[in-house]
N, C-alpha and C positions, 0 to 999 in steps of 0.2 A: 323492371329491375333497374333500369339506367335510371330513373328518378331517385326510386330510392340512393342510393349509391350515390349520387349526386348530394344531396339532402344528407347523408353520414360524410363526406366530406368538408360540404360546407359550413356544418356546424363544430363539424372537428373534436368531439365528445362521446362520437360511438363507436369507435373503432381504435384496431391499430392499423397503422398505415405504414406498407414497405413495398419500395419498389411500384408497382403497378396496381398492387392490392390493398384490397380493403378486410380486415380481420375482425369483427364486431361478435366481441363475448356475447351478448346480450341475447342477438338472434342466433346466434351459432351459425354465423355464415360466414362464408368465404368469397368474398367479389374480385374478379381481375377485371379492370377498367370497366365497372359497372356492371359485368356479368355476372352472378350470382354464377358459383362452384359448387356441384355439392359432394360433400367430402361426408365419408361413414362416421360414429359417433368418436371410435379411437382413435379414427385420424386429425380428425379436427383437434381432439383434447389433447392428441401429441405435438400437433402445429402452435397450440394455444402455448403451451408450458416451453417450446422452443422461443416466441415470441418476445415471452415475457421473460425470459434469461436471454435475448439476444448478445451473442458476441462472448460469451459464459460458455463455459461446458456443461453441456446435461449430463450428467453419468448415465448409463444401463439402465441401473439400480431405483433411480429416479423414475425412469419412463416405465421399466412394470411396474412399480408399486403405484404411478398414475393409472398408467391403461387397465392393469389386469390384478388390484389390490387381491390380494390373499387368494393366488391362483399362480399355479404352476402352468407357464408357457417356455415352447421352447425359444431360440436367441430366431429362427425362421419367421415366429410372431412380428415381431422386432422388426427384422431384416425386411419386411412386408410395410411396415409401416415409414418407414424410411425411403424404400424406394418409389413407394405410392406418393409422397411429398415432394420427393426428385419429381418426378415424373409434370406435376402440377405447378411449382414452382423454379425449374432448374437444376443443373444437376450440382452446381456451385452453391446454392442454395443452403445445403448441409454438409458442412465435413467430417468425416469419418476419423475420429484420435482414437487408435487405434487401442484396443484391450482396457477404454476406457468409457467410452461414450461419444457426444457426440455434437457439435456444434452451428448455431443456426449463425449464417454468414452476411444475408442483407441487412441493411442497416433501416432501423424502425426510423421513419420519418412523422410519425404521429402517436399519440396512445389515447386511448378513453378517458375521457374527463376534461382533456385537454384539448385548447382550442389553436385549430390549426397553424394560425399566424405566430400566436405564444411559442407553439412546439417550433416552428422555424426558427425564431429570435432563441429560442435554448442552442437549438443544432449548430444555430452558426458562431453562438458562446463558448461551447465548449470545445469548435474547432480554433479559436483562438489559445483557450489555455493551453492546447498542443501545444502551441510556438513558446510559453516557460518565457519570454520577456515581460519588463515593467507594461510596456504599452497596451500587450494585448492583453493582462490578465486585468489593466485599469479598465480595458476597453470592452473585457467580454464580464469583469464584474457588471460596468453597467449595462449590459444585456439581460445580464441574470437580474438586475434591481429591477427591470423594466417586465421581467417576465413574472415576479412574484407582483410586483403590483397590478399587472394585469387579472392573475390570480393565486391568491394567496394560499391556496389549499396546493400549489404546486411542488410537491415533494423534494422531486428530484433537482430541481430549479434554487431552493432553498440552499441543497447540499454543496453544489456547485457556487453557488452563490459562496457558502463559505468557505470552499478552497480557494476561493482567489483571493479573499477579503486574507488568509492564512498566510496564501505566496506575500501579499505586499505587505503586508506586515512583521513577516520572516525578514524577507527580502530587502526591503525599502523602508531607511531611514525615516522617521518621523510621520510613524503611521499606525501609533499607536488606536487610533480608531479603530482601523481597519483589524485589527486584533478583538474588542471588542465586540464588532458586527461578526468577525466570524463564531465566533461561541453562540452569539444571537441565532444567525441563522442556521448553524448544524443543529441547535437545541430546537427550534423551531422544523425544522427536516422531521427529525425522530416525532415530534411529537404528534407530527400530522401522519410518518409513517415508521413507525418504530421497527420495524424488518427490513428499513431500506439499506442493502448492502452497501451501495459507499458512501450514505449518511456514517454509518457505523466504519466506512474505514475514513473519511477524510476526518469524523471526531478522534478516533485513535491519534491520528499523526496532531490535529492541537494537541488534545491533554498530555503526548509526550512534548510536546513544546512546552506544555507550562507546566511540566514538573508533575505532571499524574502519571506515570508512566504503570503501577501498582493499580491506579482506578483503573484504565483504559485496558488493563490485562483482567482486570475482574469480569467487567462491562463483558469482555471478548469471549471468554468463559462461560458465564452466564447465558449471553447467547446463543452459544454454539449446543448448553447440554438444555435451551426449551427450544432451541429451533433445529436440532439437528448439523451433522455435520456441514461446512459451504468454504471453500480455500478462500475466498477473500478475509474470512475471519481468520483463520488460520494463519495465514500469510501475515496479518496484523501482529498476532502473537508474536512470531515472530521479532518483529521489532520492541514492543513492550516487553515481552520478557526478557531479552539480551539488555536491556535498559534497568529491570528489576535484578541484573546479574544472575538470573536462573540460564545458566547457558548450555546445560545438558534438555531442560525443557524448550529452551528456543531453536534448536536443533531436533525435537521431538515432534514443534510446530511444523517447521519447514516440510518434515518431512510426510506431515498429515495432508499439510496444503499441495504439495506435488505428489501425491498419492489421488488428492479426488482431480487433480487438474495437473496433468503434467507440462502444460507451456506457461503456467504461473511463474514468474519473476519473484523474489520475492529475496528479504536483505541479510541473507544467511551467509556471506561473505563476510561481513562484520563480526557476526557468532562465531564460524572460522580462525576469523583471524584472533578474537579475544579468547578464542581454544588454545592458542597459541599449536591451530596449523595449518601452518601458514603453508601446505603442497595444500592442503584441500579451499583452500581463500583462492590460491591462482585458479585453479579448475573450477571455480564457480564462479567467479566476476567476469561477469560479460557486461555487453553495454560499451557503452562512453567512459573511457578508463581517465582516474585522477592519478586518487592517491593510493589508494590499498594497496592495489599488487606493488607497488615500486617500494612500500613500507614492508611488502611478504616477503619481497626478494633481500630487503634489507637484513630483515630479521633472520632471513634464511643463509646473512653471509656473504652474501653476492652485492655487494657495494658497486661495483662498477655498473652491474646492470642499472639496479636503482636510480644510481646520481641520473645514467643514462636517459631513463624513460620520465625524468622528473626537468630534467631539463628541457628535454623535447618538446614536454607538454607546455613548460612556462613559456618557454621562445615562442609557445603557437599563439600563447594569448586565450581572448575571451571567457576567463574565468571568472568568477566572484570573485572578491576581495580577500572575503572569506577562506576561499580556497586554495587562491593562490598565496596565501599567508600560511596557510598550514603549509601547501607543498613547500613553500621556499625556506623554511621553520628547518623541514625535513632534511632538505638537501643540504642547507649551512650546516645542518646534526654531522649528516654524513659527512662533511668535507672538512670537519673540526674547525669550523668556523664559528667559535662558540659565543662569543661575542655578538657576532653578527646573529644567527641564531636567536641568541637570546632578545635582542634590539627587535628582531621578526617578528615575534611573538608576544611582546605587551604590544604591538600595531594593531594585531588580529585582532578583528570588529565578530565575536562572538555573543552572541545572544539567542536564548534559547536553544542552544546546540551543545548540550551535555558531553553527548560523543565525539565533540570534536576537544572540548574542555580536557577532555581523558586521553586524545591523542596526543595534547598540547604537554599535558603532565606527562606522558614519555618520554617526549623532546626536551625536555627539561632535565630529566631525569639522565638520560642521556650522554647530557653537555656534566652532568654534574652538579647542578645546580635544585640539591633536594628541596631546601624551602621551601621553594617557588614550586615543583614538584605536588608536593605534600599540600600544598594550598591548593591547586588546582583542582586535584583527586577530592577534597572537601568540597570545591565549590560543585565539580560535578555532583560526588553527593545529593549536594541542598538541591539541584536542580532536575534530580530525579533519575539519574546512573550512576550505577556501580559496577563492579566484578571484580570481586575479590578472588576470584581463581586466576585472574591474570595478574592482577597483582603479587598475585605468590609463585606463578610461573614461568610470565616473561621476561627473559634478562636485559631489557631496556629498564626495569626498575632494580637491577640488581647492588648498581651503585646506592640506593637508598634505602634497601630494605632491612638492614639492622639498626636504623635511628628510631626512637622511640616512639616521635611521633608518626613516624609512616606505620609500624606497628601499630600506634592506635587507628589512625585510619582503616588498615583492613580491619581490627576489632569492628569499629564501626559498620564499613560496611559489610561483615558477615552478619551483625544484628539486622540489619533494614533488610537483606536477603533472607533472612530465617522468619522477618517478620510476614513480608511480602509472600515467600512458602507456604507459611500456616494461612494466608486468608485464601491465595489461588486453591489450595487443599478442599476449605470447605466450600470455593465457589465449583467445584466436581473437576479440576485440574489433572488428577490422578484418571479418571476414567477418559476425558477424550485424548489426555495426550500420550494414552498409551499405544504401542503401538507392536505390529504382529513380528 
């Protein structure tokens, strides 16, 4: 057994590999440092399905309809099968989310197909893109170059590959390429595995980058009613359709995607805040705080907190340009510094950022200054957002909302939202995002 085991490592294509083990679909076996394990058929195919959703929540619902299709077991089945995997692999091993399902916690350092050395150069690419700097995501893109050309059928490799190629081309001036290669290689992802879950979320986040924001909610749709429910799609929705100004369905997403996963993060603060409410934006933004909540409290009237937490954050530094433009937009709003304000805001190096286009036209709006307002709200438009309910409800547009042309504007975009409506409709929109 120690040969064999040896021989599925070192070719690095018949197994998945975690920790001390070796997991090899093929033969249905279980090796810890070369010893063959032998695990009953349900325990194995419930190791198997944890493996292959590593770091994901399995729901329940998942693991009988694997183990015990079209058969009524009690949750003690269950309860058995879990602790029998404890038992064999640790008790860290599996966490228990509690009335919901159930999560496998080692981290897969190989998969089938894949060859060992490849899967190493991935694992240490995508602990670079954690770090979210120019250097490391140049530096773990070319890991990910280096791992599709090793092997080209490498799915996940592909995906990653174009989130970085996305960062620096978002991110970093004169890199129009790198925009390019990322569409190449998420098209490429899907096509070698069209189920792969964050093929299908890091393409969401381009096509709202380039203005598909209506595609990317179809695409998400579509998926979800031939594949079944899964919160990473979900969670996308979310973003796409607050972008399609469907903001009672983006709200409808959110709450399907923390329903199958409740430690999903996902940008339902934004929906919130374009609800215009702004108590339910503060109690959901967590994280690394910019702009939101200091814009909630604004809106909510509380000007002293705001300037407060907006200042704090610029004196600390290390912001985007980007962002620290809109915040400083915000804070000259507030201090009636309109002038300056306004001077802030043609600086802002925005591209591809629709939603911040529409925070801009706020600020704008604001200071008083509708034109410029009314232009922005268009360019968002053209760039693939809207939300014509916050246009009619927030009083940061209050100052412009009887001139003619901001009237046409929301005309306009209630059309692109009616239009956007009618296709999510026939993509089965009404069936998953309903909700109990």
């Amino acid at each position: 057994m120690q040969g064999k085991s040896k021989e599925i490592q070192s070719r690095g294509d018949g197994s998945y590999r975690f920790r001390e083990f070796d997991l090899s679909p093929l033969e249905r076996q279980l090796y810890r440092s070369g010893e063959a394990i032998p695990l009953q058929p349900k325990i194995f195919d419930a190791l198997l399905l944890f493996v292959r959703n590593a770091e994901r929540l399995v729901r329940r619902e998942a693991l009988i309809e694997t183990l015990w299709p079209d058969t009524h077991v009690s949750d003690a089945n269950l309860t058995n099968v879990i602790v029998t995997l404890r038992k064999v692999l640790g008790r860290a091993s599996i966490q228990t989310v509690s009335k919901f399902g159930y999560r496998f916690c080692l981290p897969v350092l190989g998969e089938p197909g894949i060859h060992q050395g490849t899967y190493a150069t991935f694992l240490q690419a995508k602990e670079l893109v954690t770090v979210r700097s120019f250097e490391s995501m140049a530096r773990a893109r070319d890991l990910l170059a280096l791992c599709v050309a090793e092997d080209p059928t490498f799915a996940a490799a592909w995906a990653w590959l174009g989130r970085c190629c996305r960062f620096l081309a978002k991110f970093k001036a004169g890199s129009s390429v790198n925009l390019e290669l990322a569409q190449a290689a998420l098209r490429r992802a899907l096509a070698i595995d069209p189920h792969l879950a964050c093929a299908h979320h890091f393409y969401t986040q381009l096509q709202i980058d380039l203005g598909e924001s209506r595609a990317a909610a179809v695409r998400l749709v579509q998926r979800i009613v031939a594949r079944g429910a899964d919160p990473e799609s979900f969670a996308g929705l979310v973003q796409a359709l607050r972008y399609c100004g469907l903001l009672e369905e983006s709200l409808s997403a959110h709450q399907r995607a923390t329903a199958l996963d409740p430690a999903l993060v996902t940008s339902v603060p934004h929906t919130h805040f374009l609800r215009c409410d702004y108590h339910a934006t503060l109690e959901t933004y967590g994280g690394t705080r910019y702009y939101l909540d200091a814009a909630a409290w604004a809106a909510l009237g509380d000007i002293t907190r705001a300037t407060a937490l907006l200042r704090e954050r610029l004196a600390a530094g290390q912001l985007s340009t980007m962002m620290a433009g809109l915040m400083s937009s915000l804070l000259a709003t507030l201090d009636n510094r309109r002038d300056e304000a306004r001077e802030t805001m043609t600086r802002v190096p925005v591209e591809r950022e629709p939603e911040v286009v529409f925070y801009l036209a706020r600020h704008y709006s604001m200071i008083g200054d509708a034109s410029e307002a009314v232009r922005m709200l268009q360019r968002a438009r053209a760039e693939g957002f809207t939300s014509s309910a916050t246009l009619e409800r927030d009083a940061a547009f209050a100052q412009v909302q009887r001139r003619a042309d901001f009237q046409q504007e929301l005309k306009e975009a209630k059309v692109t939202e009616r239009v956007a409506r009618r296709e999510l409709e026939l993509a089965g929109a009404l069936s998953i995002l309903r909700t109990e």
